[in-house]
C-alpha positions as CSV (number, residue, x, y, z in Angstrom):
1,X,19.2,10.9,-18.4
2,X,21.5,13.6,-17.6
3,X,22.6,13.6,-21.5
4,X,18.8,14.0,-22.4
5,X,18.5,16.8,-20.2
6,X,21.5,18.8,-21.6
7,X,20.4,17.7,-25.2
8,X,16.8,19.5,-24.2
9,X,18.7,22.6,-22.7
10,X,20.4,22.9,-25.9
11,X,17.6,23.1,-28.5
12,X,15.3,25.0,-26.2
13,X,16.1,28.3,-26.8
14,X,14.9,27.5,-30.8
15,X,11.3,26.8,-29.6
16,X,11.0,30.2,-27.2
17,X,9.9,33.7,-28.2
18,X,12.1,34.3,-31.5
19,X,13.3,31.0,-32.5
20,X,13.4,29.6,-35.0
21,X,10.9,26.9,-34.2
22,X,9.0,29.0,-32.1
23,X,6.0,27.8,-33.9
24,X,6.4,24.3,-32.5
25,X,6.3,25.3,-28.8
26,X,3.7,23.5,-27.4
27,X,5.0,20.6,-28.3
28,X,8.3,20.5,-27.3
29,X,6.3,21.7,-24.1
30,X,4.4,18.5,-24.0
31,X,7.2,16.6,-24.5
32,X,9.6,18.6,-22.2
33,X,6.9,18.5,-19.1
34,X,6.4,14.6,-19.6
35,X,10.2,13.9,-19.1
36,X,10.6,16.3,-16.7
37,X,9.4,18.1,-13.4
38,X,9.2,21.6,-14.4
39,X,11.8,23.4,-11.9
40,X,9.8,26.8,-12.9
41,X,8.7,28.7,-9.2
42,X,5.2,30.7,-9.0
43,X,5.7,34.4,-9.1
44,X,5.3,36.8,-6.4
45,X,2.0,38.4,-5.8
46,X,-0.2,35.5,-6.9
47,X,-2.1,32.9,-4.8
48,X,-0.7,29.0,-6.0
49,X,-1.1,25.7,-4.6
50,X,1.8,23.7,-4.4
51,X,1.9,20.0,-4.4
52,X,5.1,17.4,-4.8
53,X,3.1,15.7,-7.7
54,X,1.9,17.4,-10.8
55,X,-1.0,16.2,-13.1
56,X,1.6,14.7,-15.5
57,X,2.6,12.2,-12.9
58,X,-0.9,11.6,-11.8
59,X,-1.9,10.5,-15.5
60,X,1.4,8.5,-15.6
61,X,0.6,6.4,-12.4
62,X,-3.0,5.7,-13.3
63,X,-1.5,4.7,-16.7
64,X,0.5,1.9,-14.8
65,X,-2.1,1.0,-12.9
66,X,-4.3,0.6,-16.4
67,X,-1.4,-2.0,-17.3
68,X,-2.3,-5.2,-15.2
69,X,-5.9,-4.5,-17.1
70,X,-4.1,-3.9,-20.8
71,X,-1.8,-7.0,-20.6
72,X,-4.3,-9.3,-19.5
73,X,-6.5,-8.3,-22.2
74,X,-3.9,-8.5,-25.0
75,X,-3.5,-12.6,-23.5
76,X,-7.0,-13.1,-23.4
77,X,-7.4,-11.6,-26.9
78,X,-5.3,-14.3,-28.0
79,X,-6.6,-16.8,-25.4
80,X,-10.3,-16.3,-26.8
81,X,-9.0,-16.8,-30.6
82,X,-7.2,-20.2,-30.0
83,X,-9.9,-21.5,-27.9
84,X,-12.5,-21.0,-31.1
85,X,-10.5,-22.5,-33.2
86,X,-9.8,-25.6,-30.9
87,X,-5.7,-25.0,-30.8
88,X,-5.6,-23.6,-27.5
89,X,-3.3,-26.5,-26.4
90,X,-1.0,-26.3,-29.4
91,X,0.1,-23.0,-28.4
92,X,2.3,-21.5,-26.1
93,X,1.6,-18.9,-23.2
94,X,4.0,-16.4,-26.0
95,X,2.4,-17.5,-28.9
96,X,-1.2,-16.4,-27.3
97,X,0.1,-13.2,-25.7
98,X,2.0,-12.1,-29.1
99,X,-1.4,-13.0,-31.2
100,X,-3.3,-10.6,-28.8
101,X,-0.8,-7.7,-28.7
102,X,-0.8,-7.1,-32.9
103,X,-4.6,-7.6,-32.4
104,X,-4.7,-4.7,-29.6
105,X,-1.6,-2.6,-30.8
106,X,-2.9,-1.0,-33.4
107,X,-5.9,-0.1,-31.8
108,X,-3.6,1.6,-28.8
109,X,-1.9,3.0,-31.7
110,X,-4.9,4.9,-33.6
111,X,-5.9,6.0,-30.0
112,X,-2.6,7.8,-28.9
113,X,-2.1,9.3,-32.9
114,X,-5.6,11.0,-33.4
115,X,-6.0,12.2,-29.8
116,X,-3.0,13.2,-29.0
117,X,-2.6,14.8,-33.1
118,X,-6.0,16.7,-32.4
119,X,-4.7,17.9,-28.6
120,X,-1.3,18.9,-30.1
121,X,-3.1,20.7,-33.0
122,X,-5.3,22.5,-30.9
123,X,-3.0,23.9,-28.6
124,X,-0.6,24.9,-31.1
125,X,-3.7,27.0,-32.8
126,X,-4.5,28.0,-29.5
127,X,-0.7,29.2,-28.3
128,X,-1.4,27.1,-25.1
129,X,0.2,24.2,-23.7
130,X,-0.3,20.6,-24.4
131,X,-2.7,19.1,-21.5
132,X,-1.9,15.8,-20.6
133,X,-5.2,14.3,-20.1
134,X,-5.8,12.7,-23.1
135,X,-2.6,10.0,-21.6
136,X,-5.1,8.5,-19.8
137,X,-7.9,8.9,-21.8
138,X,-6.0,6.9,-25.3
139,X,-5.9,3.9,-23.1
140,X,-8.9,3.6,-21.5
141,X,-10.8,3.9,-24.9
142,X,-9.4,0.8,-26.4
143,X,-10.0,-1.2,-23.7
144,X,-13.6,-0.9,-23.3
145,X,-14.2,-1.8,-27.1
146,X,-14.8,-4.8,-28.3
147,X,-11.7,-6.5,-30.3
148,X,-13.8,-6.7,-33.3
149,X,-14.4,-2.8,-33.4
150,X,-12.6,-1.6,-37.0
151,X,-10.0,1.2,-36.4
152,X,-11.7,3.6,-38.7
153,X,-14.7,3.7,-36.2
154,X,-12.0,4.2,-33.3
155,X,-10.6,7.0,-34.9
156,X,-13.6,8.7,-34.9
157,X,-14.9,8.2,-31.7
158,X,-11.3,9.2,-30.3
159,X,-11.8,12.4,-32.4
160,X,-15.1,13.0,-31.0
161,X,-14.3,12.5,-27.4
162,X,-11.4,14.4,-27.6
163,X,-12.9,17.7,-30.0
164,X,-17.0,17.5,-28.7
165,X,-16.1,16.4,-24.5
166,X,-12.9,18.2,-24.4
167,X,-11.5,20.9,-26.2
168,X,-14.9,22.9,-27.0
169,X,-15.3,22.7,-23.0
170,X,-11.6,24.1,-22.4
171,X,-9.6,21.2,-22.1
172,X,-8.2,19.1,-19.1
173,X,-10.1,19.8,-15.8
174,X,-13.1,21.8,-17.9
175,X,-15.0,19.0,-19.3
176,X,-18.1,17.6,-18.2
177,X,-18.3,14.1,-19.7
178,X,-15.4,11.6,-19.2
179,X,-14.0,11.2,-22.7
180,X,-12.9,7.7,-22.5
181,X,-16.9,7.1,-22.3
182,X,-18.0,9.7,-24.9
183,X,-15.9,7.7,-27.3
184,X,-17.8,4.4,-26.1
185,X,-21.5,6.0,-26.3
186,X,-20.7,7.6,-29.6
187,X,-19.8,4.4,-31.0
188,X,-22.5,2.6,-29.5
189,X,-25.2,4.8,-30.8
190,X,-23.4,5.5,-34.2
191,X,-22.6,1.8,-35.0
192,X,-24.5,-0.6,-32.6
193,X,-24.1,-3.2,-34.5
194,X,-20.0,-3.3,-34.1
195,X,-20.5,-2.7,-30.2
196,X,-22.7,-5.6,-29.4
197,X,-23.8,-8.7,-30.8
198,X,-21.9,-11.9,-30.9
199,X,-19.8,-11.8,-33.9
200,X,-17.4,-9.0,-32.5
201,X,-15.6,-10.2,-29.1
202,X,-13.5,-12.6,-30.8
203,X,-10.5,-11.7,-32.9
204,X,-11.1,-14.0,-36.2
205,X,-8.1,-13.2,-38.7
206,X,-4.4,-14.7,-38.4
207,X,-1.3,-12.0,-38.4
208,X,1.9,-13.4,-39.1
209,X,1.2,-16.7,-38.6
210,X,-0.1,-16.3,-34.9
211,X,-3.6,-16.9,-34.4
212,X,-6.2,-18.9,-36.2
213,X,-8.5,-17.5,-38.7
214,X,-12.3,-18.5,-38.0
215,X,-14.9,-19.4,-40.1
216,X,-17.4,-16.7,-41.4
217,X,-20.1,-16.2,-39.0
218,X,-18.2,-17.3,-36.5
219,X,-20.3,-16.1,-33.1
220,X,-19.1,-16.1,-29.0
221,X,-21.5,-14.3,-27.0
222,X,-20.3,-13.0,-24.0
223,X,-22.1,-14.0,-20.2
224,X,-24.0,-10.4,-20.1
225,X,-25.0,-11.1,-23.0
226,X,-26.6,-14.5,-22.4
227,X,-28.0,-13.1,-19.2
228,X,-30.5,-10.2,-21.5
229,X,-31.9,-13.6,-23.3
230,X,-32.2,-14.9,-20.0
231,X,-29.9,-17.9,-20.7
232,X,-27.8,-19.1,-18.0
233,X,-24.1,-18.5,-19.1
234,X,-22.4,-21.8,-18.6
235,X,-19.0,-20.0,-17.6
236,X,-17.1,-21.3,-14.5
237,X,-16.8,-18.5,-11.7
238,X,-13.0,-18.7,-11.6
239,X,-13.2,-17.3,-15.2
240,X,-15.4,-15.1,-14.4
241,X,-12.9,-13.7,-11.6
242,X,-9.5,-14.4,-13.8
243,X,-11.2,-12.8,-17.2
244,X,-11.2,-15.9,-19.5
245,X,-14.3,-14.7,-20.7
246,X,-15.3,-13.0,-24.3
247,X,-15.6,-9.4,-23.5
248,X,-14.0,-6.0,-24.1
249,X,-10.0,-6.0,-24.1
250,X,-9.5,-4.6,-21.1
251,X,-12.8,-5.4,-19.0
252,X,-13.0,-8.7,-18.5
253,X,-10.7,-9.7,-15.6
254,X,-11.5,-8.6,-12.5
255,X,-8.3,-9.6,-10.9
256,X,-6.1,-7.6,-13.4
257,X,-8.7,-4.5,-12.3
258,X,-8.4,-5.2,-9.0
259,X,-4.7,-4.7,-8.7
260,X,-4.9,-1.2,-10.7
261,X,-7.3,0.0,-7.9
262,X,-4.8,-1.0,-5.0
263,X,-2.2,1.0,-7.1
264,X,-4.9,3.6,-7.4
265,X,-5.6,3.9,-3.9
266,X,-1.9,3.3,-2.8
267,X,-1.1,6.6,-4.1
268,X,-4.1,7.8,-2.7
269,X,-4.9,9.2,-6.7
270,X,-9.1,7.7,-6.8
271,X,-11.8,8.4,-4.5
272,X,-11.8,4.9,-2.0
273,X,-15.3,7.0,-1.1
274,X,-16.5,6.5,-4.8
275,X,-15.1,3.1,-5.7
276,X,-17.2,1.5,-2.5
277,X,-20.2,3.4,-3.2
278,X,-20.2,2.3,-6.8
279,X,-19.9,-1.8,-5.3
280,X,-22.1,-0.7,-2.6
281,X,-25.1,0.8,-4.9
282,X,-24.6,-2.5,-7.6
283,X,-24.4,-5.2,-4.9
284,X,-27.7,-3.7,-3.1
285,X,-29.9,-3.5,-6.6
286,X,-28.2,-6.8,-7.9
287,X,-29.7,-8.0,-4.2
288,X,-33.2,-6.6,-5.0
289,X,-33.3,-8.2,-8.4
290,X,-31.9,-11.6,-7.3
291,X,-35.1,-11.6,-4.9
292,X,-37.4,-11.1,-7.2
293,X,-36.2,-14.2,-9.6
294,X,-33.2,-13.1,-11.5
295,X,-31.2,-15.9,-13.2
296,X,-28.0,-15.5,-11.3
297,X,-26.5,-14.2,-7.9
298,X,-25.8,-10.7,-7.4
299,X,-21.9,-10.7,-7.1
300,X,-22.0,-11.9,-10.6
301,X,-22.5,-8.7,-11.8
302,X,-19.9,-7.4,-9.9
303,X,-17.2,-9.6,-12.2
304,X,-19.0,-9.2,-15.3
305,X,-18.8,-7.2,-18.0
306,X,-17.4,-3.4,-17.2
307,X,-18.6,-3.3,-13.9
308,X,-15.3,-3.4,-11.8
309,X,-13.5,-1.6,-14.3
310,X,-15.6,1.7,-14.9
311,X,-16.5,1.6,-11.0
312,X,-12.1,1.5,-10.5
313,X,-11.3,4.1,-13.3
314,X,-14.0,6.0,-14.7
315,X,-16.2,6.5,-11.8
316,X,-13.3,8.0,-9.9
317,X,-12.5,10.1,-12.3
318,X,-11.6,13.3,-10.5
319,X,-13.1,15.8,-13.2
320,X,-16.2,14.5,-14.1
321,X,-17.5,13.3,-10.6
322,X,-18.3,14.7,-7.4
323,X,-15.7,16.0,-5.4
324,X,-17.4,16.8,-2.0
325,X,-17.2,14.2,0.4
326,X,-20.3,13.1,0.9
327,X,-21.2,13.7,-2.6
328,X,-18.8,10.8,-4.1
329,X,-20.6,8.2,-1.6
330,X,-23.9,9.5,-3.2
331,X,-23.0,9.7,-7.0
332,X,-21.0,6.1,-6.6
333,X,-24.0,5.0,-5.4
334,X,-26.1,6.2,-8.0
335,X,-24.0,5.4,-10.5
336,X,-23.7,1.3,-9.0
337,X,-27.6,1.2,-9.0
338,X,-28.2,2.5,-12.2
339,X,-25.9,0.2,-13.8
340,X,-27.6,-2.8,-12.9
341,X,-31.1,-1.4,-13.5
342,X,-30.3,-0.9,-16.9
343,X,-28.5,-4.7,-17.6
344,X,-31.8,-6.4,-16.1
345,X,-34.6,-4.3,-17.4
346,X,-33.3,-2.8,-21.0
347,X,-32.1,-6.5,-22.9
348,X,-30.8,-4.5,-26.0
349,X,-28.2,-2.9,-23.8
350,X,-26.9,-5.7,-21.7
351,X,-23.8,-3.5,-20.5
352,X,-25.1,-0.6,-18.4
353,X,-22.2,0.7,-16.9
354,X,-20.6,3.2,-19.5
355,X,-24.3,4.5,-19.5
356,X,-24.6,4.8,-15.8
357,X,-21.0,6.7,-15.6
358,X,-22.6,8.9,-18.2
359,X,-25.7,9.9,-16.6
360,X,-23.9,9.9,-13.5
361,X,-21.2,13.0,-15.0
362,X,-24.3,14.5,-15.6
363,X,-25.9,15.1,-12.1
364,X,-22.3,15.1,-10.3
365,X,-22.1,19.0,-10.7
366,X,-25.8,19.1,-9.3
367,X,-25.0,16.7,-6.6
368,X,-22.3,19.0,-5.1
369,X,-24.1,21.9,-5.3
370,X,-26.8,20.5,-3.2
371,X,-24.3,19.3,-0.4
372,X,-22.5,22.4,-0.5
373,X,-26.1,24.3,0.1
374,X,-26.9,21.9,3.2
375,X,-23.8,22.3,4.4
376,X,-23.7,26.2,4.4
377,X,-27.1,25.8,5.9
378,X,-26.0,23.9,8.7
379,X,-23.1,26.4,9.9
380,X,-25.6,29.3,9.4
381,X,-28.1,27.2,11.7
382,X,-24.9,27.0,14.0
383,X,-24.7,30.7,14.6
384,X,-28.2,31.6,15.5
């Protein structure tokens, strides 16, 4: 590390003011900040907040935290394709994983190059520095599509999150929207047909001799799915919990998700506030519609589809939701509610949770506002 450091040290001087690659200094920037801690001290005269951890090292350590999620979801990639073509036990645990990680790879791969490309641009045009949000952002967004979506569409939808939800709002910490869901709703209302369905949660083509490739019109439906035609999924629970389920890559296993959020609230990086409001506000309308004659039990939709995953790490998101106290218990809330309403009553959009995070970014700002009002109402009340 040390040889890194002094290798940085040395070619510095050609990216500052009057070098030669002065051009290029946002993204040695980027790439300096990432490695390092910046040692740089806040000048005299100016009000700062200091803090031992930078946003860097925040977006690292929810990155980790995403990994538990990713790697499962590469296995169960493969795991999903051997199992329709009836070889699952002809292949090995590696031979599975390594099938789902050239499936998923790429995808991770188009993510990082045309976000992180259009972030780079844009700062360079701009003579600002590289923001690092879009490191959490490029992993999310391929794990909550399904494997079948083409990369062309990805690309777009990365370029959309990152240019529309972003950058026009003034980057990191400005935006109103999370981007990672943007990029979901722009695909699902630009090309519905390669966001749900049954002919898209299964990988069908062979790559390098891993993997099997299925018949055409192969189909696999996924549980929420065959809960909006009001068809009992005949999945056992333990898959349900484990993810051995068709879903999106990174969605499906609530265990996986389950570990990011202790790493999450370990370092004390999400909102516990917002996470138990989310399961709070889902379990209680799940509850309500289980009364009334719904097909299965309401902790089912706690483990299904993206429920545990957007309530772990988009809900929380620290930008787009609310940051008052008391505002996080009531836009989790909402937010758990809402998702569920729109699985049971709106059958063309079995998946309500990206929506519900959505709608949810929308009233946050609104949300604070109004506890902030009530609660410089109360201390005036206190002085009279």
């Amino acid at each position: 590390m040390k040889a890194l450091r002094n290798y940085l040290n040395k070619v510095k001087p050609n990216f500052e003011e009057g070098g030669k690659l002065h051009a290029f200094r946002s993204i040695f920037d980027g790439f300096e900040t990432f490695l390092y801690v910046p040692n740089e001290t806040a000048k005299e005269g100016s009000v700062n907040i200091h803090d031992a951890i930078d946003s860097k090292r925040i977006m690292s350590m929810v990155v980790i935290a995403l990994m538990p999620a990713m790697l499962f979801g590469m296995y169960n990639v493969g795991y999903q394709n051997y199992l329709a073509a009836g070889t699952l036990g002809d292949a090995s645990f590696w031979e599975i994983f390594f099938y789902g990680f050239l499936v998923v790879l790429p995808k991770i791969l188009v993510s990082y190059i045309v976000g992180l490309g259009i972030e780079f641009a844009w700062a360079q045009w701009k003579g600002e520095e590289i923001q690092e949000g879009y490191l959490v952002s490029g992993i999310i967004i391929p794990l909550i599509i399904p494997v079948g979506c083409p990369l062309w569409m990805l690309a777009l939808a990365c370029a959309f999150s990152v240019i529309f939800c972003k950058e026009i709002f003034g980057g990191t910490g400005m935006n109103i929207f999370n981007p990672a869901i943007a990029a979901r709703m722009f695909l699902f209302f630009a090309y519905p047909s390669k966001m749900t369905g049954d002919q898209i949660w299964v990988a069908q083509e062979s790559i390098f001799g891993l993997g099997n490739t299925l018949p055409d019109g192969f189909t696999a439906a996924t549980p929420l799915g065959l809960i909006a035609q009001r068809i009992n999924p005949d999945v056992c629970y333990c898959d349900m919990f484990w993810g051995f389920i068709p879903g999106s890559i990174g969605e499906t296993s609530t265990f996986a998700i389950l570990i990011g959020a202790a790493i999450l609230l370990w370092t004390g990086i999400a909102s516990w506030r917002t996470m138990l409001s989310v399961v709070v506000g889902g379990s209680l309308m799940a509850y309500i519609f289980q009364a009334t004659g719904q097909t299965i039990t309401w902790w089912h939709h706690l483990i299904l589809g993206g429920f545990a995953f957007g309530a772990v790490f988009m809900a929380t998101d620290p930008v787009t939701s609310s940051r008052t106290t008391t505002g996080q218990y009531i836009y989790g809330f909402i937010v758990g509610a809402m998702a569920i309403i729109i699985r049971v009553m709106n059958a063309g959009y079995p998946e309500g949770m990206m929506l519900a995070i959505f709608f949810g970014n929308m009233i946050a700002p609104t949300i604070d506002h109004f506890v902030v009002e009530h609660n410089v109402s109360k201390r005036l009340a206190r002085k009279k």
